[in-house]
Predicted model as a PDB file, atoms N, CA, C, CB and O in Angstrom, pLDDT in the B-factor column:
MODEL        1                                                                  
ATOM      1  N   UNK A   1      55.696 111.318  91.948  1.00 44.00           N  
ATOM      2  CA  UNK A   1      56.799 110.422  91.799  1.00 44.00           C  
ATOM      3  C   UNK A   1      58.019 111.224  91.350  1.00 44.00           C  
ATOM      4  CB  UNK A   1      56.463 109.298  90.805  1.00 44.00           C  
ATOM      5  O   UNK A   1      57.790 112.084  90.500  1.00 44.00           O  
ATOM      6  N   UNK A   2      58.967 111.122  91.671  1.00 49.00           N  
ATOM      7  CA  UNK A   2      60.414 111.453  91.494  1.00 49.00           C  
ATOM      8  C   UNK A   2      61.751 110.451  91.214  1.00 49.00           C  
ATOM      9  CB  UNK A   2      60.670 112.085  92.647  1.00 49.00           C  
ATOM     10  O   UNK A   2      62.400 109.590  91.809  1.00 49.00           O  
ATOM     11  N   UNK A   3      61.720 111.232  89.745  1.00 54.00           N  
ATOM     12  CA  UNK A   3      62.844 110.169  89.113  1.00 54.00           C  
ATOM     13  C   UNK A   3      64.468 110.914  89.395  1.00 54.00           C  
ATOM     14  CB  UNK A   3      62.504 109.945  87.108  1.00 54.00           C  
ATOM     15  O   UNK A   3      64.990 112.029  89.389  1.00 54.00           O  
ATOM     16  N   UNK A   4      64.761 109.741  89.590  1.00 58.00           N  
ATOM     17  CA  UNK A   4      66.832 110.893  90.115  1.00 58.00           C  
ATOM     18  C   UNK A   4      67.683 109.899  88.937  1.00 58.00           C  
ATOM     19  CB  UNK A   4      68.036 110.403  92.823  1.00 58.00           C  
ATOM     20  O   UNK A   4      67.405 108.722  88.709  1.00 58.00           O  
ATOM     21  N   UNK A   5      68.571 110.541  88.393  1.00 58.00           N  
ATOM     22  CA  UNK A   5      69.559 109.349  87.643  1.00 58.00           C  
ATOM     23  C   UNK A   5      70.620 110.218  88.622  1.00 58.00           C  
ATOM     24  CB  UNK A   5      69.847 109.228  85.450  1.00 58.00           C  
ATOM     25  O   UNK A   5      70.604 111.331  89.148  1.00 58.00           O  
ATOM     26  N   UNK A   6      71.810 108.758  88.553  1.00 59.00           N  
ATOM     27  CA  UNK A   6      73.100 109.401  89.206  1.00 59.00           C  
ATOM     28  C   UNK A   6      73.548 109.920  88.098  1.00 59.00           C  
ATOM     29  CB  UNK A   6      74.202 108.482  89.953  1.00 59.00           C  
ATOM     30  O   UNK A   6      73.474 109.744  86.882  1.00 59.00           O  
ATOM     31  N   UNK A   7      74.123 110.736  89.002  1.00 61.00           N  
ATOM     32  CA  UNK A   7      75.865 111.592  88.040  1.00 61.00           C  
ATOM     33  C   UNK A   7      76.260 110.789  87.830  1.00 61.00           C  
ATOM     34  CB  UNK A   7      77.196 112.522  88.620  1.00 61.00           C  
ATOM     35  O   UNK A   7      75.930 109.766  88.430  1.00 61.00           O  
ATOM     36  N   UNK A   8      77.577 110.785  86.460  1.00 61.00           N  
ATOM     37  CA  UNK A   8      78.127 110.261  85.929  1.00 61.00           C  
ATOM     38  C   UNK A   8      79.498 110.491  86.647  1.00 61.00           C  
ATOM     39  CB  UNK A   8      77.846 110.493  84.746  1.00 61.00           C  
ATOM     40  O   UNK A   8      79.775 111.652  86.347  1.00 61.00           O  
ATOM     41  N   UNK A   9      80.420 110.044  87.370  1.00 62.00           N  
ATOM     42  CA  UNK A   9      81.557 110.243  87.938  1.00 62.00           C  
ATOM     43  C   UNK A   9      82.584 110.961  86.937  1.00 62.00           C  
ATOM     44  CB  UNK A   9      82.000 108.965  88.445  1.00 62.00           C  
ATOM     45  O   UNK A   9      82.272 111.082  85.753  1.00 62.00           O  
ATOM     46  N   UNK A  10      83.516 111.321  87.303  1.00 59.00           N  
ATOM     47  CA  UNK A  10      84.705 112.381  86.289  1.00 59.00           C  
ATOM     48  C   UNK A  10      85.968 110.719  85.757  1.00 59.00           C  
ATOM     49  CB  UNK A  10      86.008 114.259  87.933  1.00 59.00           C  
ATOM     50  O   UNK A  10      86.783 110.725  84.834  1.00 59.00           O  
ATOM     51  N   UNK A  11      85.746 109.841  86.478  1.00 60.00           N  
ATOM     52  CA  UNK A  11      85.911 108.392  85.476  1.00 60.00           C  
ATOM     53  C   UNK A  11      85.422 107.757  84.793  1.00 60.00           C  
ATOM     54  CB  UNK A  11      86.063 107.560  85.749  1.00 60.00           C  
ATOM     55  O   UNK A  11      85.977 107.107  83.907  1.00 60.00           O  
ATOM     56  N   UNK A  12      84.284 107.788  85.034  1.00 60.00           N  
ATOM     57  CA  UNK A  12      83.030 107.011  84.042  1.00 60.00           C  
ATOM     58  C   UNK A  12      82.695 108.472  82.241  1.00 60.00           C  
ATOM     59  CB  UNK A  12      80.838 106.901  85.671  1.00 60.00           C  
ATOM     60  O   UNK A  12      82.267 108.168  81.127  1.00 60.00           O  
ATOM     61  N   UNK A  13      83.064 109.681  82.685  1.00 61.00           N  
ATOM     62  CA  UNK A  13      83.195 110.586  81.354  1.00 61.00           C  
ATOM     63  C   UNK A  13      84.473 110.333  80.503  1.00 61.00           C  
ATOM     64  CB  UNK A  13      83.223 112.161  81.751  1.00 61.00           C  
ATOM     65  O   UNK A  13      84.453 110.043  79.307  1.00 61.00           O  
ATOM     66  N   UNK A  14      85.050 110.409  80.900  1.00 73.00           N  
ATOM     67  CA  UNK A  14      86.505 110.602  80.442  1.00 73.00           C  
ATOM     68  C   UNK A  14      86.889 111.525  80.279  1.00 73.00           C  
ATOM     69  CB  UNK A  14      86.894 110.177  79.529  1.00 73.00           C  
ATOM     70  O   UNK A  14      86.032 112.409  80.289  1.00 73.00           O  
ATOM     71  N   UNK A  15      88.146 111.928  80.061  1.00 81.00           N  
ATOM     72  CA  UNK A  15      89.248 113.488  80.058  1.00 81.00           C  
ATOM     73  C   UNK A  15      88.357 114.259  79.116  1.00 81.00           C  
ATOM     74  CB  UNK A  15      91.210 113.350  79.261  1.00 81.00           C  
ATOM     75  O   UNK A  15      88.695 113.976  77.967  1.00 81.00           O  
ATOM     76  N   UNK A  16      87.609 114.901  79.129  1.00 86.00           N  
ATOM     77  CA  UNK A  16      87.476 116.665  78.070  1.00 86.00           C  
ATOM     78  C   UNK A  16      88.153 116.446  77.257  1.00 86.00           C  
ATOM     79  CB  UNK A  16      88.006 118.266  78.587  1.00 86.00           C  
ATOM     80  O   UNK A  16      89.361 116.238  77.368  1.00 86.00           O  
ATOM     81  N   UNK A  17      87.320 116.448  75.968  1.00 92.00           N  
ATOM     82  CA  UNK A  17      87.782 116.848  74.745  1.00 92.00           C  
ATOM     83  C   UNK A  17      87.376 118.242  74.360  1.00 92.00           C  
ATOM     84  CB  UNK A  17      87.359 115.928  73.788  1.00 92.00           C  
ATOM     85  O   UNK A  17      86.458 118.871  74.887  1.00 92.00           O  
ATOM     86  N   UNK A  18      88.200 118.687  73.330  1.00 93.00           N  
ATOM     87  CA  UNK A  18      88.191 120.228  72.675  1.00 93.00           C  
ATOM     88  C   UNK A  18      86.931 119.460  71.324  1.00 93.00           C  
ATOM     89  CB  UNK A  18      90.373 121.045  71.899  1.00 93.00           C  
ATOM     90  O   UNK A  18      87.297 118.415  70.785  1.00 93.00           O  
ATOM     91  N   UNK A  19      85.728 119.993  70.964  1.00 93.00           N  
ATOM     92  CA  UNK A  19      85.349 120.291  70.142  1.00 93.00           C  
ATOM     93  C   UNK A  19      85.473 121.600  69.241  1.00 93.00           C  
ATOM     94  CB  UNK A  19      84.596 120.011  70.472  1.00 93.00           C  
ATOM     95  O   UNK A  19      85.573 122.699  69.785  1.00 93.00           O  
ATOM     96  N   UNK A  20      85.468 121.499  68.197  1.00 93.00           N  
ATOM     97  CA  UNK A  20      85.879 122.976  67.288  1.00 93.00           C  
ATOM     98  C   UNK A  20      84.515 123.185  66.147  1.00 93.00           C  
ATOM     99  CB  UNK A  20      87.721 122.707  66.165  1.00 93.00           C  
ATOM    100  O   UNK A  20      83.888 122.319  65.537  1.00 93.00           O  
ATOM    101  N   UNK A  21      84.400 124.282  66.146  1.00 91.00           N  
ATOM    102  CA  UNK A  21      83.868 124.817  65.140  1.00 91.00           C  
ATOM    103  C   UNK A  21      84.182 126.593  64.725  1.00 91.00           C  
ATOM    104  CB  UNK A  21      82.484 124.473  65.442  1.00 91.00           C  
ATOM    105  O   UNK A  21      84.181 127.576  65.465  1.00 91.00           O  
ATOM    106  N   UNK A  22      84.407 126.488  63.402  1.00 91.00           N  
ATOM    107  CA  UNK A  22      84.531 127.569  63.023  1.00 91.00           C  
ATOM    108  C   UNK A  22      83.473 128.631  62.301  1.00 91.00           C  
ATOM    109  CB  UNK A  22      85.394 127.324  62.454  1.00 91.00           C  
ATOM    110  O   UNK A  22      83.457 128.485  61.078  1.00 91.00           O  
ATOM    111  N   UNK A  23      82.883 129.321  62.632  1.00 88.00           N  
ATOM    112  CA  UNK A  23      82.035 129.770  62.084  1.00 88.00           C  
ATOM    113  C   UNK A  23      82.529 130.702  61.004  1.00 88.00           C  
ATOM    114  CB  UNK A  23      81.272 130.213  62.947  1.00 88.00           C  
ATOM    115  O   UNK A  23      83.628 131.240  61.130  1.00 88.00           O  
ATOM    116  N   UNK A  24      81.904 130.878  60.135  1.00 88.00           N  
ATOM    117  CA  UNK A  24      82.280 131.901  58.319  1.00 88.00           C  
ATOM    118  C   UNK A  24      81.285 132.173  57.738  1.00 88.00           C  
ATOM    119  CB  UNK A  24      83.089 131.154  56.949  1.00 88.00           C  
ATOM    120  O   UNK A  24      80.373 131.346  57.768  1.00 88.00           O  
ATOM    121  N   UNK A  25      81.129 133.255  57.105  1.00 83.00           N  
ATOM    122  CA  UNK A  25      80.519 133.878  56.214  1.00 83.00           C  
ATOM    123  C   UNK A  25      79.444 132.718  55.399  1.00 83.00           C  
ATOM    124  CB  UNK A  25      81.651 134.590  55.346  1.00 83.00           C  
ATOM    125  O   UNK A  25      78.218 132.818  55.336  1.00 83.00           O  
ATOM    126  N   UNK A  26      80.326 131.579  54.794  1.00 87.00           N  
ATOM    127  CA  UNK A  26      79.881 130.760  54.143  1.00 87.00           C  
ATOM    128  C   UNK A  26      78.889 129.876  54.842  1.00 87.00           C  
ATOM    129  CB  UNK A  26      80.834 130.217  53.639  1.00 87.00           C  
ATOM    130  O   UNK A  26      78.054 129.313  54.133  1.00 87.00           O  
ATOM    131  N   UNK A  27      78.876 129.730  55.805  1.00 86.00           N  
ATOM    132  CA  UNK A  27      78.150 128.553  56.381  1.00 86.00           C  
ATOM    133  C   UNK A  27      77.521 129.023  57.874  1.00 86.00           C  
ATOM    134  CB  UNK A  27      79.260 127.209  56.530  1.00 86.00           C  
ATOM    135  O   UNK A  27      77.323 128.109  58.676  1.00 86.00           O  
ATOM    136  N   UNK A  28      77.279 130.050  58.185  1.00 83.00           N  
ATOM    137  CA  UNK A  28      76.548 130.576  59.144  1.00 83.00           C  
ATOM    138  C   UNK A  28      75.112 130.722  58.292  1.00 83.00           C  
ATOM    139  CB  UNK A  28      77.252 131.961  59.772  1.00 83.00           C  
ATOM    140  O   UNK A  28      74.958 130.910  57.086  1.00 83.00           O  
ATOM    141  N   UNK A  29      74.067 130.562  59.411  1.00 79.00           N  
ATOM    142  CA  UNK A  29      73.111 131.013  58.227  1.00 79.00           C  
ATOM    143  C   UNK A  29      71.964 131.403  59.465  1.00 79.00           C  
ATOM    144  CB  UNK A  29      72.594 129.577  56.801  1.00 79.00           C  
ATOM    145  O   UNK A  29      71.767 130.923  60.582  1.00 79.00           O  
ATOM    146  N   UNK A  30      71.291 132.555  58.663  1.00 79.00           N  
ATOM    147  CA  UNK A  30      70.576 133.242  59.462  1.00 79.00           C  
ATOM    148  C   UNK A  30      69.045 132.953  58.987  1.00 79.00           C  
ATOM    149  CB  UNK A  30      71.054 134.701  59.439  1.00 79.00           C  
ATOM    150  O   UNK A  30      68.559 133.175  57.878  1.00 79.00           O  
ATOM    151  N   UNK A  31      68.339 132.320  60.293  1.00 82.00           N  
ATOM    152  CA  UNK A  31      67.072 131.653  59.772  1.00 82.00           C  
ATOM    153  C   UNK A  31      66.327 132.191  61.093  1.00 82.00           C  
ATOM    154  CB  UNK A  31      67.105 129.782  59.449  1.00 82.00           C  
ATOM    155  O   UNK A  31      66.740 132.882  62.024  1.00 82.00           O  
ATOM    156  N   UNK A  32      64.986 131.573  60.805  1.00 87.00           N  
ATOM    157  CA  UNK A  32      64.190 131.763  62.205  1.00 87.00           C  
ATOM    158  C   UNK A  32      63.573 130.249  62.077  1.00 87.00           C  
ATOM    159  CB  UNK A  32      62.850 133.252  62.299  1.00 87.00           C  
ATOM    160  O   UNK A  32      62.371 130.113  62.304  1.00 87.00           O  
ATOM    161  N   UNK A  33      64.262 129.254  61.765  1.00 88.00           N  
ATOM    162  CA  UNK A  33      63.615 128.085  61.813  1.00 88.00           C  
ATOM    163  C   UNK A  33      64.983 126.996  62.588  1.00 88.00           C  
ATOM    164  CB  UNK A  33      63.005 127.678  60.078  1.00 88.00           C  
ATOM    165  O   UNK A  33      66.003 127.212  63.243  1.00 88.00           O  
ATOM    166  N   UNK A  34      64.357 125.941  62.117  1.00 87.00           N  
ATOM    167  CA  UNK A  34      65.630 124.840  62.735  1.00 87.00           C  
ATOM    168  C   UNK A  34      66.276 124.056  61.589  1.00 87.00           C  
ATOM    169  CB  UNK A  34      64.988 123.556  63.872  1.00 87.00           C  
ATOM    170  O   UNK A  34      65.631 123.518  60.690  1.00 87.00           O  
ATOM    171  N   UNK A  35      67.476 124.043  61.694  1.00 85.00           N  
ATOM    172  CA  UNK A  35      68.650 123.636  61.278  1.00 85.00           C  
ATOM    173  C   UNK A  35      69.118 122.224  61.884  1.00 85.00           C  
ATOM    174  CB  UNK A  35      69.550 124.696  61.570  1.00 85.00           C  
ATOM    175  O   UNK A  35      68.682 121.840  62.969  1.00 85.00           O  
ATOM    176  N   UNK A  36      70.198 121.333  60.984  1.00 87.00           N  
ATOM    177  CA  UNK A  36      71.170 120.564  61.736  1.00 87.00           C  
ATOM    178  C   UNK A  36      71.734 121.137  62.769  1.00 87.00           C  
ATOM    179  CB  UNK A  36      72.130 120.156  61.027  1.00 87.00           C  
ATOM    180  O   UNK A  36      71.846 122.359  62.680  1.00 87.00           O  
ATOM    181  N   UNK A  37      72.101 120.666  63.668  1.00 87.00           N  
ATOM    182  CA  UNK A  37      73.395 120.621  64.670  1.00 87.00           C  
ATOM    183  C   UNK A  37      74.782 120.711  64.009  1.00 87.00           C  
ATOM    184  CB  UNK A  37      73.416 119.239  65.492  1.00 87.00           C  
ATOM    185  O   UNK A  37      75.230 119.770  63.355  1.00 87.00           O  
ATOM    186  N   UNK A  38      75.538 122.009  64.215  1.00 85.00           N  
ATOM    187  CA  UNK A  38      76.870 121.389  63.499  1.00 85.00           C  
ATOM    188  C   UNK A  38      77.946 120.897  64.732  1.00 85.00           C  
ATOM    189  CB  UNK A  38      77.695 122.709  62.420  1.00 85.00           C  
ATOM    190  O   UNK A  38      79.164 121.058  64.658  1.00 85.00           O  
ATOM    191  N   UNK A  39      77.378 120.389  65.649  1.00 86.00           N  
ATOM    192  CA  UNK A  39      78.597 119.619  66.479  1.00 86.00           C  
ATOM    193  C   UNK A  39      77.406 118.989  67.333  1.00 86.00           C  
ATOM    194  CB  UNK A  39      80.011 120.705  67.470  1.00 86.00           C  
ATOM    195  O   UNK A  39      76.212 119.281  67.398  1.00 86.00           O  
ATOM    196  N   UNK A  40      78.312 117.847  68.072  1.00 88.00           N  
ATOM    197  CA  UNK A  40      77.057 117.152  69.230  1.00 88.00           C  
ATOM    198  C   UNK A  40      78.388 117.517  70.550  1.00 88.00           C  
ATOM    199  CB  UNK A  40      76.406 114.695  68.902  1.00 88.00           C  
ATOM    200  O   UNK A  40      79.573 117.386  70.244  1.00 88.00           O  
ATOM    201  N   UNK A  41      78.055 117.880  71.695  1.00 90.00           N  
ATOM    202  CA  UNK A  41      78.991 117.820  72.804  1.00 90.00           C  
ATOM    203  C   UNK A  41      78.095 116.370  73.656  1.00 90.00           C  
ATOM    204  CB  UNK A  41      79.100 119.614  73.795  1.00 90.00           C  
ATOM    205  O   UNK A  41      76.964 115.914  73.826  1.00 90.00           O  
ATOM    206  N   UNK A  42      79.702 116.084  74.028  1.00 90.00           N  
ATOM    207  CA  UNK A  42      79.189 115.461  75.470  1.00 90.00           C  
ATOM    208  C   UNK A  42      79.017 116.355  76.732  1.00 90.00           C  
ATOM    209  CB  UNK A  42      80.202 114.392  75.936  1.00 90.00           C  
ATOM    210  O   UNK A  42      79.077 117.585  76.730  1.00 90.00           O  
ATOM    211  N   UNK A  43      78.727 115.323  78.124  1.00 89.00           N  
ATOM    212  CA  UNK A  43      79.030 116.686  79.265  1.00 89.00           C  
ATOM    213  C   UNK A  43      80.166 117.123  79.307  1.00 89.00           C  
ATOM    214  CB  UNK A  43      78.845 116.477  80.715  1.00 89.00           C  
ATOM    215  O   UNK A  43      80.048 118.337  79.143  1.00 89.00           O  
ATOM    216  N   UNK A  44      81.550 116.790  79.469  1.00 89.00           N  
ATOM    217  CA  UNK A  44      82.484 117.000  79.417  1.00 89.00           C  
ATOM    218  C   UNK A  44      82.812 118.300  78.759  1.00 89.00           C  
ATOM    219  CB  UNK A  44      82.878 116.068  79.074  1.00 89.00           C  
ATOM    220  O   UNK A  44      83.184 119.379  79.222  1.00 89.00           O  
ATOM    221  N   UNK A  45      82.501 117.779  77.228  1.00 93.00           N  
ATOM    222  CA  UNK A  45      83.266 118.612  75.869  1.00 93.00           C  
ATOM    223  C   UNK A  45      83.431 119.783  76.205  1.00 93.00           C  
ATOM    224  CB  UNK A  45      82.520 118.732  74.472  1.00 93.00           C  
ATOM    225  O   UNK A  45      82.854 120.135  77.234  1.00 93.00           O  
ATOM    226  N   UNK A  46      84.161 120.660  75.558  1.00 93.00           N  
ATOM    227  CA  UNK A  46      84.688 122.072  75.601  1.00 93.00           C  
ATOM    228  C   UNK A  46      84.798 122.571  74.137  1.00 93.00           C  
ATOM    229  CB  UNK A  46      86.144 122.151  76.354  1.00 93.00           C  
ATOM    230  O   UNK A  46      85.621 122.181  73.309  1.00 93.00           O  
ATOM    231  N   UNK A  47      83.887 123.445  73.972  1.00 92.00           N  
ATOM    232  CA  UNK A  47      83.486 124.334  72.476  1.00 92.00           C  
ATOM    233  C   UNK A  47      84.558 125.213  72.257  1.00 92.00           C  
ATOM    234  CB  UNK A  47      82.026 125.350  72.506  1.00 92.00           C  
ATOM    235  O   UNK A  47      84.979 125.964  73.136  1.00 92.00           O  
ATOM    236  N   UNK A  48      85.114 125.137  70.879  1.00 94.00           N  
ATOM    237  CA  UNK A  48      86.104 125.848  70.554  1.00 94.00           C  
ATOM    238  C   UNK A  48      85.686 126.472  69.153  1.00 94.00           C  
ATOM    239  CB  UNK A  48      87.354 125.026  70.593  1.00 94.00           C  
ATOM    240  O   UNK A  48      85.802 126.001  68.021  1.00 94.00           O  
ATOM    241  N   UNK A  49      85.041 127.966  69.692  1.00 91.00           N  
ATOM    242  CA  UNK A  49      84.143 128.411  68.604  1.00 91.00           C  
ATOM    243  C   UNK A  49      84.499 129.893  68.509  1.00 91.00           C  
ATOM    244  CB  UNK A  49      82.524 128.137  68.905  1.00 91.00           C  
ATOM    245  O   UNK A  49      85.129 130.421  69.426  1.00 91.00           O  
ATOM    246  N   UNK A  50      84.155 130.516  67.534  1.00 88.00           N  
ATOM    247  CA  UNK A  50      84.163 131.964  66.974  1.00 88.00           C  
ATOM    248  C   UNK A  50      83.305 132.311  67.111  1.00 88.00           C  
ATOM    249  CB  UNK A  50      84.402 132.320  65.855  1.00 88.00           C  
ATOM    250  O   UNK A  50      82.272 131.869  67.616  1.00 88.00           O  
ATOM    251  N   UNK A  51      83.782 133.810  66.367  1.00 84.00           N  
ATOM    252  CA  UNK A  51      81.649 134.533  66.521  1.00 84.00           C  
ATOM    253  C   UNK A  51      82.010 135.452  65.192  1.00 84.00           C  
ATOM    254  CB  UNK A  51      80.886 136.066  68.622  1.00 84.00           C  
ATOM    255  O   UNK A  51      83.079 135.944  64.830  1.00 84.00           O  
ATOM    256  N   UNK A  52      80.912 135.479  64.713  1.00 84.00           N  
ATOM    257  CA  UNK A  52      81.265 136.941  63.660  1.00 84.00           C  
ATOM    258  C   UNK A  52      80.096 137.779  63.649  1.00 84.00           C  
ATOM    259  CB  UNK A  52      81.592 136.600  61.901  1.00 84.00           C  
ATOM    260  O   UNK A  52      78.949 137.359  63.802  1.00 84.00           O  
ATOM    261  N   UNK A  53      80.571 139.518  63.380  1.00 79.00           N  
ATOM    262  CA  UNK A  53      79.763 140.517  63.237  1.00 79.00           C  
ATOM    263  C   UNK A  53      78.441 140.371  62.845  1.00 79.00           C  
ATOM    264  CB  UNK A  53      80.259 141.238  62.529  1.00 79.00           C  
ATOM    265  O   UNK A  53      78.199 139.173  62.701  1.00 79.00           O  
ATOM    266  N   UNK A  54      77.082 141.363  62.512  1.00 78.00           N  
ATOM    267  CA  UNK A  54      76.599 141.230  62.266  1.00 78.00           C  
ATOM    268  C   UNK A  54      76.597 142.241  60.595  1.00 78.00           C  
ATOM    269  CB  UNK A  54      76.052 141.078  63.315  1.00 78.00           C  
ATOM    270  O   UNK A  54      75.741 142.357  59.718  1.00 78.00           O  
ATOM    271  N   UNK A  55      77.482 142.608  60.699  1.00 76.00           N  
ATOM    272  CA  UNK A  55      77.779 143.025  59.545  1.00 76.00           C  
ATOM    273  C   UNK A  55      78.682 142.310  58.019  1.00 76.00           C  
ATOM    274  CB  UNK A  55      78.311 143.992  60.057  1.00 76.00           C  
ATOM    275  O   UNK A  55      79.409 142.828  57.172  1.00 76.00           O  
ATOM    276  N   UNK A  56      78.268 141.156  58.203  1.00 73.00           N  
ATOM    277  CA  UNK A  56      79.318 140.444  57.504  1.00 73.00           C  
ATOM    278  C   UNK A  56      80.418 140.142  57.918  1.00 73.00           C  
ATOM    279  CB  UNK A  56      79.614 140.905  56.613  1.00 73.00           C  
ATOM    280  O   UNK A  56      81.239 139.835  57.054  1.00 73.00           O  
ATOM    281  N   UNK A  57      80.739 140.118  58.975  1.00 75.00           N  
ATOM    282  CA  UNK A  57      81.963 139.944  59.712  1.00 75.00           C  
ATOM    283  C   UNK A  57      83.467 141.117  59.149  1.00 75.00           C  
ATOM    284  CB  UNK A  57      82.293 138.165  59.446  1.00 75.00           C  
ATOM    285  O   UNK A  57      84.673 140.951  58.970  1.00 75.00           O  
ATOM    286  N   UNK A  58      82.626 142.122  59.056  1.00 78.00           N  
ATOM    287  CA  UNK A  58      83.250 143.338  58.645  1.00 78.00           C  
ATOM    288  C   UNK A  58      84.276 144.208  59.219  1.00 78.00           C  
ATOM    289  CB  UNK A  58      82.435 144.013  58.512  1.00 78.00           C  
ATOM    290  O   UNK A  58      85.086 144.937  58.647  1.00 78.00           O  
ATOM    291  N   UNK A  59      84.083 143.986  60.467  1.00 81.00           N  
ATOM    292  CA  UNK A  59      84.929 144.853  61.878  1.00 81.00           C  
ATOM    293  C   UNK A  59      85.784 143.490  62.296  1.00 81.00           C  
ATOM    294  CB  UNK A  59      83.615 145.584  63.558  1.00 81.00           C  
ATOM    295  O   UNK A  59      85.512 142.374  62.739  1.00 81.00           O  
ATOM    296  N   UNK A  60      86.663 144.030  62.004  1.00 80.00           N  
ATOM    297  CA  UNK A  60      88.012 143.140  62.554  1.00 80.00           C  
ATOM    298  C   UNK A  60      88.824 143.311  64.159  1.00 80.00           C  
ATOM    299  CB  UNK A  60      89.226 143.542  61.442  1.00 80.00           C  
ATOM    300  O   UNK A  60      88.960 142.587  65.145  1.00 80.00           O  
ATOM    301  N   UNK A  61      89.198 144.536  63.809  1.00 84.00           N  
ATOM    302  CA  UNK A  61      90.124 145.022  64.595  1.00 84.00           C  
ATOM    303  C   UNK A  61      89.058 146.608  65.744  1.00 84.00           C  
ATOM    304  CB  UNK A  61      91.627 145.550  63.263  1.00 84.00           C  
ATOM    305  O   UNK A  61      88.044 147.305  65.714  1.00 84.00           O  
ATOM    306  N   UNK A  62      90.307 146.321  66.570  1.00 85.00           N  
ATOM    307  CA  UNK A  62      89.123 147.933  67.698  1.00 85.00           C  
ATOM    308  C   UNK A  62      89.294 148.962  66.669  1.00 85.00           C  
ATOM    309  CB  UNK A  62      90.001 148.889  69.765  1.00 85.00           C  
ATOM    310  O   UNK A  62      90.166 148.886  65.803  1.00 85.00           O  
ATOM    311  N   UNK A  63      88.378 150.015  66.779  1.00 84.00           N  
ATOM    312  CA  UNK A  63      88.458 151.222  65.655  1.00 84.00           C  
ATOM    313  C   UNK A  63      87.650 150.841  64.845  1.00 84.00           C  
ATOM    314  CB  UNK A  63      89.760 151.547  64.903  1.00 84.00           C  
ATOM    315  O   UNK A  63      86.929 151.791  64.541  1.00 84.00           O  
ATOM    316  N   UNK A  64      87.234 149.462  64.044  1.00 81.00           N  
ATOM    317  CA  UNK A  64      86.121 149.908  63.251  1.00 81.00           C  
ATOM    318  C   UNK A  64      85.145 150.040  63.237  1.00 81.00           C  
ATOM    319  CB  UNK A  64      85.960 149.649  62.641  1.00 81.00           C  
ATOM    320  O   UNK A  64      84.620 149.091  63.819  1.00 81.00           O  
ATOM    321  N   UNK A  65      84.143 151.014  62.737  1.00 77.00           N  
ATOM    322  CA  UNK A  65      82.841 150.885  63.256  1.00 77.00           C  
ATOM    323  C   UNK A  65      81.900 150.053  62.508  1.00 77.00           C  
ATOM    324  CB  UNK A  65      82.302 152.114  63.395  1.00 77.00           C  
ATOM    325  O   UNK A  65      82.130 148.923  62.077  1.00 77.00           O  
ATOM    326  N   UNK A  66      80.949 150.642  62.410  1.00 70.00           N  
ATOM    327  CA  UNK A  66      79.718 149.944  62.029  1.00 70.00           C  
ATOM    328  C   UNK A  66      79.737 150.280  60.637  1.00 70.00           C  
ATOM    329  CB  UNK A  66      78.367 150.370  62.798  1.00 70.00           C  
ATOM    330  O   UNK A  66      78.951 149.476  60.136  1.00 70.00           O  
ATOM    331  N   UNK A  67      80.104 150.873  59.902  1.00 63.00           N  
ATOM    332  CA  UNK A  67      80.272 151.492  58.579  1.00 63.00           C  
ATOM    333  C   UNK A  67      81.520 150.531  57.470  1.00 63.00           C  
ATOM    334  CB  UNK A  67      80.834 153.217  58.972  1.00 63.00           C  
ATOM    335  O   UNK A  67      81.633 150.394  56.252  1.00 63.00           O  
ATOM    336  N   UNK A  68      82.203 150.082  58.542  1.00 51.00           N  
ATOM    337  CA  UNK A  68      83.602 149.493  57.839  1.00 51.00           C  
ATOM    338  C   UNK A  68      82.743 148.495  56.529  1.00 51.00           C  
ATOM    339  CB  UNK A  68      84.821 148.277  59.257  1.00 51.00           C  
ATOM    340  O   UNK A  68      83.384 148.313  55.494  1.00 51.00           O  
ATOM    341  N   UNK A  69      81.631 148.021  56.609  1.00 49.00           N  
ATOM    342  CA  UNK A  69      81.658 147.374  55.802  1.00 49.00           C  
ATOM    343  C   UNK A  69      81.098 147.670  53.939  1.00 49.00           C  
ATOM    344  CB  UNK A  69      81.135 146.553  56.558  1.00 49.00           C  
ATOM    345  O   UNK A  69      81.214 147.085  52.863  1.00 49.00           O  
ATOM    346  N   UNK A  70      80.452 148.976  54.485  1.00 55.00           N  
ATOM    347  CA  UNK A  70      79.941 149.624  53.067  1.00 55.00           C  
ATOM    348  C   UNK A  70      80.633 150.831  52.651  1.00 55.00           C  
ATOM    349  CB  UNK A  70      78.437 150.035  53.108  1.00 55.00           C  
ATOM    350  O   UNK A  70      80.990 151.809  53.307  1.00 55.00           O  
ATOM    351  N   UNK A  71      80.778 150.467  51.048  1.00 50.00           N  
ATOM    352  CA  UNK A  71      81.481 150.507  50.571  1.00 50.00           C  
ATOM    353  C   UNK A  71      81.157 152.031  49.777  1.00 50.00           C  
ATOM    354  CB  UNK A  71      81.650 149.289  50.097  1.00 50.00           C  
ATOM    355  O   UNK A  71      81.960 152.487  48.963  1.00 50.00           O  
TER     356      UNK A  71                                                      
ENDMDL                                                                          
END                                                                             
């Protein structure tokens, strides 16, 4: 048996919204388990997100290396 749902037409979604999230030091968190969701998208939505190092978000700019962060 084969189930089909229709597409949702580009009227029946509505216009794209910008979702945001900022990711930081403070509230990133490095697990091997499961967490909340910190945003829900629709199909539409469009993620407006960061990324940071794995060094503490230590390297900013081109030129620094892997060292920039210890001290």
């Amino acid at each position: 048996m084969h189930l089909c749902c229709p597409t949702p037409s580009r009227a029946q979604l509505g216009d794209p919204q910008t979702v945001q999230y900022r990711a930081t030091i403070h509230n990133v968190k490095y697990v091997y388990a499961t967490v909340q969701p910190v945003a829900h998208l629709k199909p539409t939505n469009i993620l407006d997100a960061n990324s940071l190092d794995c060094f503490g978000n230590a390297i900013k700019k081109p030129g620094d290396t892997m060292g920039a962060g210890q001290g």
